[in-house]
SEDO-298671 format. One record per residue: z negated, x, y negated of N, C-alpha, C, O in turn; residue number from 1; residue in three letters. Coordinates in Angstrom, 1 decimal. Layout:
((Z, X, Y), (Z, X, Y), (Z, X, Y), (Z, X, Y), NUM, "Ala");
...
// end
This chain:
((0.0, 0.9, 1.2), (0.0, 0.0, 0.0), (0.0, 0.9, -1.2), (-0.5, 2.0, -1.2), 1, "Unk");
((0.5, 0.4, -2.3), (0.8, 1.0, -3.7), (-0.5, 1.5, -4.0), (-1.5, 1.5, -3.3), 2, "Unk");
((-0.1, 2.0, -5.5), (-1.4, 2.2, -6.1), (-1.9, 1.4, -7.1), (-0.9, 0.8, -7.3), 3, "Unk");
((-2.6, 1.1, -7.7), (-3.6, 0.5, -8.2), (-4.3, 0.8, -9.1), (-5.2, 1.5, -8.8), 4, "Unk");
((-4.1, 0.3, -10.8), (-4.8, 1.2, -11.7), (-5.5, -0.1, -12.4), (-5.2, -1.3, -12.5), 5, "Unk");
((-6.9, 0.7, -12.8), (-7.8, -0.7, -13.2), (-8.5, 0.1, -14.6), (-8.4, 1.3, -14.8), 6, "Unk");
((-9.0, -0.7, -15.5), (-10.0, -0.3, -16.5), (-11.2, 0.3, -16.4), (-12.2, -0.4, -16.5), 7, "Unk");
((-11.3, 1.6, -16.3), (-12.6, 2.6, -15.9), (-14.0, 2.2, -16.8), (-15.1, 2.3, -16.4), 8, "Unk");
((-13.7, 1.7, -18.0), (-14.9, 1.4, -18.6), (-15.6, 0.0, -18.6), (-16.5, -0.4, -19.2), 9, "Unk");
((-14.6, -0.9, -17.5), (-14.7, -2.1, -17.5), (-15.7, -2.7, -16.3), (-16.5, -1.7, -16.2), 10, "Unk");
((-16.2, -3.6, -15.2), (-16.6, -4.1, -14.0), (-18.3, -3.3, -14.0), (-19.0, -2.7, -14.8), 11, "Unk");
((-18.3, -3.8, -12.6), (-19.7, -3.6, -12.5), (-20.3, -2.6, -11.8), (-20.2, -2.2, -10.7), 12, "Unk");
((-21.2, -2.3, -13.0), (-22.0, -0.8, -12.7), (-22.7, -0.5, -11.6), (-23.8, -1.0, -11.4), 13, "Unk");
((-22.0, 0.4, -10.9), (-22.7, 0.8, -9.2), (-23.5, 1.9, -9.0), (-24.6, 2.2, -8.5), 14, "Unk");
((-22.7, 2.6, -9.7), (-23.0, 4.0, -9.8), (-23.1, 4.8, -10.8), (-22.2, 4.5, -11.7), 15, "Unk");
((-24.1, 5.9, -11.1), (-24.4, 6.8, -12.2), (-23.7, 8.2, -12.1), (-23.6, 8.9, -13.2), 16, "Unk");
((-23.2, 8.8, -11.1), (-22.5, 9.6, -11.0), (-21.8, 9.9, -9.9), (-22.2, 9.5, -8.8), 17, "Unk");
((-20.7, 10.7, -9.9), (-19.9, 10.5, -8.7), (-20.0, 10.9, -7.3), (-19.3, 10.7, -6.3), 18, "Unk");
((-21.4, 11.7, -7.3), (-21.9, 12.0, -6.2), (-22.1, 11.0, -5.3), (-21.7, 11.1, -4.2), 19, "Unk");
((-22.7, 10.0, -5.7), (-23.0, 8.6, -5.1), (-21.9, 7.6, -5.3), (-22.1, 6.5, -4.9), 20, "Unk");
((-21.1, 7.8, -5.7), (-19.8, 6.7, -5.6), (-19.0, 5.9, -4.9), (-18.6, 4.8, -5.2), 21, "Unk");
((-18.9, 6.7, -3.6), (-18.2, 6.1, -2.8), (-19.3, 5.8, -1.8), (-18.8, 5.1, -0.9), 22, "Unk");
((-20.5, 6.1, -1.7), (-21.3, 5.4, -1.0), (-21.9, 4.0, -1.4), (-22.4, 3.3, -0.6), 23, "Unk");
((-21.8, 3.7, -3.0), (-22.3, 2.7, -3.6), (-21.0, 1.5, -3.5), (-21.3, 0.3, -3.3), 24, "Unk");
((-19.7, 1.8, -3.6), (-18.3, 1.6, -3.5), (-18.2, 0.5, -2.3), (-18.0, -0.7, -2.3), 25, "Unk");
((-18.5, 1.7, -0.8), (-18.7, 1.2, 0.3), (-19.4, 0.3, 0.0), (-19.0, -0.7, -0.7), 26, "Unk");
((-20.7, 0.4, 0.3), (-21.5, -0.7, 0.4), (-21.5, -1.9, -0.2), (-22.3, -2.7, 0.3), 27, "Unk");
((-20.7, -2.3, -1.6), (-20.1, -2.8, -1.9), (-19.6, -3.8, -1.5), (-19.8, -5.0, -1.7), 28, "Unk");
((-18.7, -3.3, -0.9), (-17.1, -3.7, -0.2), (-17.8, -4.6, 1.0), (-17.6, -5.8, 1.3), 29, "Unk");
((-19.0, -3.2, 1.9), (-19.6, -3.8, 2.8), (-20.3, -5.5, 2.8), (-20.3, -6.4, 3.6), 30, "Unk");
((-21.0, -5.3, 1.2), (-21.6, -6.7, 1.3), (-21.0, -7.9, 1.1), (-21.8, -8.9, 1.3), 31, "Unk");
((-19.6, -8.4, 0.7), (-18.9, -9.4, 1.5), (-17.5, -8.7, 1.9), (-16.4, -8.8, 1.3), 32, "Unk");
((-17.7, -8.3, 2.5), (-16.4, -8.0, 3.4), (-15.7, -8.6, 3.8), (-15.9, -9.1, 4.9), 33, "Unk");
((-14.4, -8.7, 2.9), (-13.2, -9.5, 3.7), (-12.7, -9.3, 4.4), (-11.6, -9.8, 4.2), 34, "Unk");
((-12.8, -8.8, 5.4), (-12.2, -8.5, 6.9), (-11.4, -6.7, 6.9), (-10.2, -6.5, 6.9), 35, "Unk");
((-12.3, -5.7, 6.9), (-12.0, -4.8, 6.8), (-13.1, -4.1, 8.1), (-14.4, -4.1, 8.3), 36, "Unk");
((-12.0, -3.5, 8.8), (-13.3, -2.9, 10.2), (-13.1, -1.4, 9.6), (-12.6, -1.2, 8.5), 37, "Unk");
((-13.6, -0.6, 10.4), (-14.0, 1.1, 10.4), (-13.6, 1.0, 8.9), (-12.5, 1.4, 8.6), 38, "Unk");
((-14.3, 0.5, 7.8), (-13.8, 1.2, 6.5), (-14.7, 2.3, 6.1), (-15.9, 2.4, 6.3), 39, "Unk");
((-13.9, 3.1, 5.4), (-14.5, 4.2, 4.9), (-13.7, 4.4, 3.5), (-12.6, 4.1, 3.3), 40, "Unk");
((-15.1, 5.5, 2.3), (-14.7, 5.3, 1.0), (-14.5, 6.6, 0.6), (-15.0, 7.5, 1.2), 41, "Unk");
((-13.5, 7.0, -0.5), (-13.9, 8.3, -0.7), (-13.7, 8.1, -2.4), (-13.1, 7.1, -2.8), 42, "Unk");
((-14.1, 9.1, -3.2), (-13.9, 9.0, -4.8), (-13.9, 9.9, -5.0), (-14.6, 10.7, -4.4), 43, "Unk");
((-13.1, 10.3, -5.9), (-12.9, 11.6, -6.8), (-12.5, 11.3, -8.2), (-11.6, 10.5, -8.3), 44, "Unk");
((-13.2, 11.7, -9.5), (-12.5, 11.4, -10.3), (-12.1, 10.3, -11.0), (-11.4, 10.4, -12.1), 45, "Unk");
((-12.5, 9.0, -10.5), (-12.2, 8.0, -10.9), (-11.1, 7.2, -9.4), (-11.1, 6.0, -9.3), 46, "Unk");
((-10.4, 7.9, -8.8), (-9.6, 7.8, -7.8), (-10.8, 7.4, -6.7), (-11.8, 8.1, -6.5), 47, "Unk");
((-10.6, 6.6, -6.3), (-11.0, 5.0, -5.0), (-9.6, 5.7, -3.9), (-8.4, 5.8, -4.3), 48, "Unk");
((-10.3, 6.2, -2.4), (-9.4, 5.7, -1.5), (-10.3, 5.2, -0.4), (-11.2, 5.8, 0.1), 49, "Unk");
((-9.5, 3.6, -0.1), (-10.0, 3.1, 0.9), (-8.7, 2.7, 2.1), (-7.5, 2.4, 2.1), 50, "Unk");
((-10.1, 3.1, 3.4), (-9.3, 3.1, 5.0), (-10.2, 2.3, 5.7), (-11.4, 2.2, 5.4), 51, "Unk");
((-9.6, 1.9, 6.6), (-10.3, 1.3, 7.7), (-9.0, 0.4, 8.6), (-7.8, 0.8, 8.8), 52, "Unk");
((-9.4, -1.0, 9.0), (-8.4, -1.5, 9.5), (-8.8, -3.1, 8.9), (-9.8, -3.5, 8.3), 53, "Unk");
((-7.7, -3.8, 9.3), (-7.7, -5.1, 9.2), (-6.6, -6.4, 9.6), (-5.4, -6.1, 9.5), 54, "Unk");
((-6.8, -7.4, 9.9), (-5.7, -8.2, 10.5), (-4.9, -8.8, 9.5), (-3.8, -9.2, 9.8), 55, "Unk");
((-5.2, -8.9, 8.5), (-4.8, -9.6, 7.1), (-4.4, -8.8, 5.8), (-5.5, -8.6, 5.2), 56, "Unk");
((-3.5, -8.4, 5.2), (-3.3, -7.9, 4.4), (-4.1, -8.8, 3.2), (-4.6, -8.1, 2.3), 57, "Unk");
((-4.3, -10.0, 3.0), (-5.4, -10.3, 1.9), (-6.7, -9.6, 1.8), (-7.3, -9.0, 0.9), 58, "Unk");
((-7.0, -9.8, 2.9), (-8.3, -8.7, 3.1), (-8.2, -7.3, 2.5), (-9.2, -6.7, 2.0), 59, "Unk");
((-6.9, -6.6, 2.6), (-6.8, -5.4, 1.9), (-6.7, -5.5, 0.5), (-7.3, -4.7, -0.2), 60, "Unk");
((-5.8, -6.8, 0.0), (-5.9, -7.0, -1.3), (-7.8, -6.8, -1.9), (-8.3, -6.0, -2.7), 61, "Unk");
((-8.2, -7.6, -1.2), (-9.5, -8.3, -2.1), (-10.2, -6.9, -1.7), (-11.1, -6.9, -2.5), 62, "Unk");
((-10.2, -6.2, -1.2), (-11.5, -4.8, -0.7), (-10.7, -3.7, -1.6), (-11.4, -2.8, -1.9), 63, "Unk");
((-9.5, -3.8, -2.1), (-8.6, -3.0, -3.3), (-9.8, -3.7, -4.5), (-10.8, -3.1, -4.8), 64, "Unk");
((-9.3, -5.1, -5.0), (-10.2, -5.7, -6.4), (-11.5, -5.1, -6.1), (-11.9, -4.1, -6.7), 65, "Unk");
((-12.2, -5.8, -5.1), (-13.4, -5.5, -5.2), (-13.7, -3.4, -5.6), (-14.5, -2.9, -6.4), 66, "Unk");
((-13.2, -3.1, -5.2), (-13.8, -1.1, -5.4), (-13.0, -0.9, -6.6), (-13.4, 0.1, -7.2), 67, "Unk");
((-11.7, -1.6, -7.3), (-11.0, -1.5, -8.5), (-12.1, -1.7, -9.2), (-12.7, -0.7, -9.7), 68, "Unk");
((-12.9, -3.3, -9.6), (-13.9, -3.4, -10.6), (-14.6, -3.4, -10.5), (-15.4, -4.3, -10.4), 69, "Unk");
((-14.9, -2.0, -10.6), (-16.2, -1.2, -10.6), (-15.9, -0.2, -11.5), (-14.9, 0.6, -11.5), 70, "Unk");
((-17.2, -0.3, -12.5), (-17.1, 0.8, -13.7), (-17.2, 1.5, -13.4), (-18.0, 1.7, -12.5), 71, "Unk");
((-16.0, 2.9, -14.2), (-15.9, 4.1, -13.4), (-14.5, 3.9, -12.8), (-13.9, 4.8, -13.4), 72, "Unk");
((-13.7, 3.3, -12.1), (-12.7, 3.3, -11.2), (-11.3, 3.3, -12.0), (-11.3, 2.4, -12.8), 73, "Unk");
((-10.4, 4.0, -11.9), (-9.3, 4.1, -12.9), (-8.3, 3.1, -12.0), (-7.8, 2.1, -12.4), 74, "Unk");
((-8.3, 4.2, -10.4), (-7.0, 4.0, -9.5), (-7.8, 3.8, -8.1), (-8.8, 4.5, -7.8), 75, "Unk");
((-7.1, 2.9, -7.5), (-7.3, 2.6, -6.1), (-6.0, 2.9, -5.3), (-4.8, 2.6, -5.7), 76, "Unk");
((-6.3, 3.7, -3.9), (-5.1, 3.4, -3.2), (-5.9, 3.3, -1.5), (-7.1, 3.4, -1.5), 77, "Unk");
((-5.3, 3.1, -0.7), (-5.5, 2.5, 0.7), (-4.9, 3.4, 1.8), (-3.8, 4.1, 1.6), 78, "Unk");
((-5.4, 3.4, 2.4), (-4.9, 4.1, 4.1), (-4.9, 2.9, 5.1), (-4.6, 3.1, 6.3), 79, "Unk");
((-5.3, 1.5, 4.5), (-5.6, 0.8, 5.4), (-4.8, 0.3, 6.6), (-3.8, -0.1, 6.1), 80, "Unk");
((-4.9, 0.2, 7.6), (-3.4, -0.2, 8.0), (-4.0, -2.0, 8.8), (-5.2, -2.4, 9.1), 81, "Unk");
((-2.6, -2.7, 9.0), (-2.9, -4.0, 9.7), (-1.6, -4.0, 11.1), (-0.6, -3.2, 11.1), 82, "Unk");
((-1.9, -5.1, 12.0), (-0.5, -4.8, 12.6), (0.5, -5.5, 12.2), (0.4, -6.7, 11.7), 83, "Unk");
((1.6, -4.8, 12.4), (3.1, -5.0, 11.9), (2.8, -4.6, 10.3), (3.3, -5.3, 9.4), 84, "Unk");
((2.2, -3.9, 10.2), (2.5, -3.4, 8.8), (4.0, -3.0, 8.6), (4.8, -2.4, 9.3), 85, "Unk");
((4.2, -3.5, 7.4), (5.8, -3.1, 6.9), (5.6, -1.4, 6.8), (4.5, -0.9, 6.6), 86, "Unk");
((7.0, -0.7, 7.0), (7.0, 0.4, 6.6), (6.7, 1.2, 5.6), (6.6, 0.4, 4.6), 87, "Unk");
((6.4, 2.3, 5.2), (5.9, 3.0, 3.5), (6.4, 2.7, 2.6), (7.5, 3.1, 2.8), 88, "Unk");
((6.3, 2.1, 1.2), (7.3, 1.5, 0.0), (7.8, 0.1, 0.3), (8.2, -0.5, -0.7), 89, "Unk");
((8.1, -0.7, 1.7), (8.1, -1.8, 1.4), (6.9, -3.1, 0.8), (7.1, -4.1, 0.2), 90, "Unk");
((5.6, -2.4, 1.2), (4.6, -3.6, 1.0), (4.7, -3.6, -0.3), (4.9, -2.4, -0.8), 91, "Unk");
((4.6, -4.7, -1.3), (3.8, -4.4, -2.6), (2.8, -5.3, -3.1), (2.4, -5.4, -4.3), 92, "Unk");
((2.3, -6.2, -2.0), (1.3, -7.1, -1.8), (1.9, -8.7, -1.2), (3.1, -8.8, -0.8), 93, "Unk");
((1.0, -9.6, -1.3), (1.5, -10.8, -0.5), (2.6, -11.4, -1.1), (2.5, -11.4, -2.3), 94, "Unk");
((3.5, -12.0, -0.7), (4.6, -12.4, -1.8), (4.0, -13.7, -1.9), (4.8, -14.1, -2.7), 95, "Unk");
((3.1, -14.8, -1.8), (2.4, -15.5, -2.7), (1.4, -15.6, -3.9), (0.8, -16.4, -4.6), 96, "Unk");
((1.6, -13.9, -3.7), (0.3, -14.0, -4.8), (0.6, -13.0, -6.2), (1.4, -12.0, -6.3), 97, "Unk");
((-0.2, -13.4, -7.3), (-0.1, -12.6, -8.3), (-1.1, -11.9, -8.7), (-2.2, -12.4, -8.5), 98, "Unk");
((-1.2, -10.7, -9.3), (-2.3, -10.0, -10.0), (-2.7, -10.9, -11.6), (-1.7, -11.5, -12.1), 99, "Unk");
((-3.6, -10.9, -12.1), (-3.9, -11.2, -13.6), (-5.0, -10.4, -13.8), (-5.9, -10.1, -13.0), 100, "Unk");
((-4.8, -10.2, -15.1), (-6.2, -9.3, -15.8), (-6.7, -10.2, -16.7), (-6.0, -10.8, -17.5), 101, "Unk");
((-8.0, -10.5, -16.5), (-8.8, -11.2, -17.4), (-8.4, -10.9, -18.6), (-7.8, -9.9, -18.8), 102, "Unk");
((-8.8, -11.7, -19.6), (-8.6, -12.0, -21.6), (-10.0, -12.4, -22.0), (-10.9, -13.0, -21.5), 103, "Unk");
((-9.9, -11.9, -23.0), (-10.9, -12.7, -24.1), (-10.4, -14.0, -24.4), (-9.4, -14.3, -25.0), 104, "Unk");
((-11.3, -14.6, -23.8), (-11.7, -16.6, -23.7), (-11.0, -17.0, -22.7), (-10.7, -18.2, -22.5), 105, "Unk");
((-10.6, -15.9, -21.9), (-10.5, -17.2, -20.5), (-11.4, -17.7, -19.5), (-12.4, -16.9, -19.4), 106, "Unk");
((-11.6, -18.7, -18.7), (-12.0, -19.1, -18.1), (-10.9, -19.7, -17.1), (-9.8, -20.3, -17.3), 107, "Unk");
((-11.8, -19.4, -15.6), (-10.7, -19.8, -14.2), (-10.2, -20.9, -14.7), (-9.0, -21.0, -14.4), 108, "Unk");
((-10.6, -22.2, -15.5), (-10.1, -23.3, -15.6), (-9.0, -22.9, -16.3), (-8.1, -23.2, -15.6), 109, "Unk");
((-8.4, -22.3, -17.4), (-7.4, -22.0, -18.5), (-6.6, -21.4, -17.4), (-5.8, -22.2, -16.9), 110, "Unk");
((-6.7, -20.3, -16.8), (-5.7, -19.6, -15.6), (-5.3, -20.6, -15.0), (-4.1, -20.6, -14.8), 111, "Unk");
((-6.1, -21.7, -14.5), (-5.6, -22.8, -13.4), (-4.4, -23.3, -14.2), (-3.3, -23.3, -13.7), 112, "Unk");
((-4.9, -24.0, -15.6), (-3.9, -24.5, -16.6), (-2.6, -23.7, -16.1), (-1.7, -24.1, -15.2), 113, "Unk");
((-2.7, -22.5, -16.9), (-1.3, -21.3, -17.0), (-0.1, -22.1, -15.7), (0.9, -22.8, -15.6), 114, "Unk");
((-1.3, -21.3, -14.8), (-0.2, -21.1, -13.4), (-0.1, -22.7, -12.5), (0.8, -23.2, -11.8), 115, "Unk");
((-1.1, -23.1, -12.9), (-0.7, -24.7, -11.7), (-0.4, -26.0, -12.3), (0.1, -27.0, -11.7), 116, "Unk");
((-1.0, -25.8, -13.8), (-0.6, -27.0, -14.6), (-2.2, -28.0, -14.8), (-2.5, -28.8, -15.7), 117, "Unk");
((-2.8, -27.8, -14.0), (-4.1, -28.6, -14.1), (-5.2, -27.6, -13.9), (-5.1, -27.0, -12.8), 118, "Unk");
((-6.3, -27.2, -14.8), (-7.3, -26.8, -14.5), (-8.7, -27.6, -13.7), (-9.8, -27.3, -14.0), 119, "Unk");
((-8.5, -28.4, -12.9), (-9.3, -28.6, -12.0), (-8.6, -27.9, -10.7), (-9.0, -28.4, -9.6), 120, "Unk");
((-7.7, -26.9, -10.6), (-7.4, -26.6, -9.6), (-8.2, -24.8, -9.9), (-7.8, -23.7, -9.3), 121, "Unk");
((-8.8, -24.9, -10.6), (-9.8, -23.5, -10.7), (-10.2, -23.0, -9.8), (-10.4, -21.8, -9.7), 122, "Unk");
((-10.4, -24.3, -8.5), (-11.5, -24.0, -7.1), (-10.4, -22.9, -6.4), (-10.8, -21.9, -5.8), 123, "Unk");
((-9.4, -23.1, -6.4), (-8.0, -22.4, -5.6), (-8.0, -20.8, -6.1), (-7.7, -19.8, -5.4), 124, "Unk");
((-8.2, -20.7, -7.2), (-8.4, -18.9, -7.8), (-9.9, -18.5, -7.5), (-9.9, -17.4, -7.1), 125, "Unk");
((-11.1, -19.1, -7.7), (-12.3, -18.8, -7.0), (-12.2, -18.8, -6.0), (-12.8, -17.8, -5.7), 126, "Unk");
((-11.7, -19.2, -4.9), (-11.8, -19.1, -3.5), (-10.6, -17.5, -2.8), (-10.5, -16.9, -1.7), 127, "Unk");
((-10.2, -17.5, -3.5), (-8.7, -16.2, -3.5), (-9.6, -15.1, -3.8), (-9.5, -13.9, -3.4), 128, "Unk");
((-10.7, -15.7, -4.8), (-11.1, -14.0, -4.9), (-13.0, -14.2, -5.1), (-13.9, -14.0, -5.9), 129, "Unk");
((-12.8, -14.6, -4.0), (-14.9, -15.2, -3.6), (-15.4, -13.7, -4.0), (-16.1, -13.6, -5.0), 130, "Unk");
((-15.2, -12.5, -3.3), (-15.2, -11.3, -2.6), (-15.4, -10.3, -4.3), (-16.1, -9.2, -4.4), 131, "Unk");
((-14.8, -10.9, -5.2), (-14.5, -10.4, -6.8), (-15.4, -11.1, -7.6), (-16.0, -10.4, -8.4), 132, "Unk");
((-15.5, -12.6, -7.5), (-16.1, -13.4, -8.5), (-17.1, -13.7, -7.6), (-16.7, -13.9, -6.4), 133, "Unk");
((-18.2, -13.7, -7.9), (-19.9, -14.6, -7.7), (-20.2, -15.9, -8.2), (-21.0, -16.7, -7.7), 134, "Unk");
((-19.7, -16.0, -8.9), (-19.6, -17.3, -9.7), (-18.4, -17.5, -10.9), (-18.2, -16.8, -11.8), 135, "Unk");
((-17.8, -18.7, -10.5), (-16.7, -19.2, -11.2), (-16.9, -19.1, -13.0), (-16.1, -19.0, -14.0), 136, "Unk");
((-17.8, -19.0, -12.9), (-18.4, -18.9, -14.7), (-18.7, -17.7, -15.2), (-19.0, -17.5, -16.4), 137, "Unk");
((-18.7, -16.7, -14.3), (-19.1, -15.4, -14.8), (-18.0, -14.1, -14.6), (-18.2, -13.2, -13.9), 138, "Unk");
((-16.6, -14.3, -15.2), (-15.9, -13.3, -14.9), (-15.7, -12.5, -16.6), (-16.0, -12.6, -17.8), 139, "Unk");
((-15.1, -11.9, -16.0), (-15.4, -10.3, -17.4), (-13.9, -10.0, -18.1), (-12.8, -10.3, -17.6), 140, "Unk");
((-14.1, -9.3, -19.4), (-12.5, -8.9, -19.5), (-11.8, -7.9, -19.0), (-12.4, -6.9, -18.6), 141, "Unk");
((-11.1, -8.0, -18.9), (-10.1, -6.6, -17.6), (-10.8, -6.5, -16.3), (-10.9, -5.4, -15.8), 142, "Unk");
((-11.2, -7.5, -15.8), (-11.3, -8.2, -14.4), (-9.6, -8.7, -13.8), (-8.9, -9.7, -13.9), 143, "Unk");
((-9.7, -7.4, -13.2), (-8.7, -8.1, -12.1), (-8.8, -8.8, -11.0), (-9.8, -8.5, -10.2), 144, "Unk");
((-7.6, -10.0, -10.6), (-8.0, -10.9, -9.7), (-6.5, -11.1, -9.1), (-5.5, -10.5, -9.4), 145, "Unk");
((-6.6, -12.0, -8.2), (-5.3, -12.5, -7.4), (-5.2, -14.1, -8.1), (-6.1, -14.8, -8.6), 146, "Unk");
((-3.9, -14.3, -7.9), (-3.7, -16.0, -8.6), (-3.0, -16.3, -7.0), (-2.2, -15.4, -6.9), 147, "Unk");
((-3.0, -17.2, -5.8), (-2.0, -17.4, -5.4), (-1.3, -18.5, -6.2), (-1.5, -19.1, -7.2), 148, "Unk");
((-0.3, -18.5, -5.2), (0.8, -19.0, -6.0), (1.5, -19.8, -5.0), (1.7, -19.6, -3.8), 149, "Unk");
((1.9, -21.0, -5.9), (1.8, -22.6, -4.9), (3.4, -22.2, -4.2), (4.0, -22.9, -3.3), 150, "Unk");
// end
């Protein structure tokens, strides 16, 4: 999977130095884990690489967001593999889905607006990205997320 560049001064504060990074990263990841087996973290520099396995390429998506927003994190990339993985340079994520970067004054309801036309369909972008958001009411700016897409 590609790479992945996120806002380093932006998400939530895990870690104080990079010694402990990718152990705080992991664990992370670990505490709702979207379906990622043997994962393991490594950090350098702001650079996130995560491996392990999984049956679902969403699951790679969301374990990408989730170690992206985290302050501190520039770039994320993956080793992850699933089966029938497409070959190297074809994946570039699910073709239902979209990336969005949070704004100043949005709320999942206004995104719902954008992309579906009705914001009571908000529950549909919280549930895409449970793993990212904790609560539908509490997302940040330059919070990246997935939109699927009808």
């Amino acid at each position: 999977m590609g790479l992945f560049d996120f806002a380093s001064n932006l998400g939530r504060n895990l870690f104080n130095t990079d010694d402990d990074a990718a152990e705080r990263i992991m664990a992370h990841i670990e505490e709702n884990n979207p379906g990622i087996d043997n994962l393991d973290v490594t950090f350098q520099g702001g650079f996130v690489n995560i491996s392990g396995d999984c049956d679902d390429p969403a699951a790679l998506e969301k374990a990408i967001l989730m170690a992206g927003n985290v302050k501190g994190v520039t770039k994320v990339t993956s080793d992850i593999v699933w089966p029938n993985e497409p070959d190297e340079g074809e994946f570039t994520g699910l073709d239902n889905v979209e990336y969005y970067v949070i704004e100043s004054g949005d709320t999942l309801s206004a995104i719902a607006k954008r992309y579906y036309g009705n914001a009571m369909d908000y529950p549909k972008i919280f549930e895409a990205n449970r793993e990212v958001i904790q609560d539908p009411d509490l997302i940040f700016v330059g919070q990246k997320i997935r939109i699927p897409l009808e």
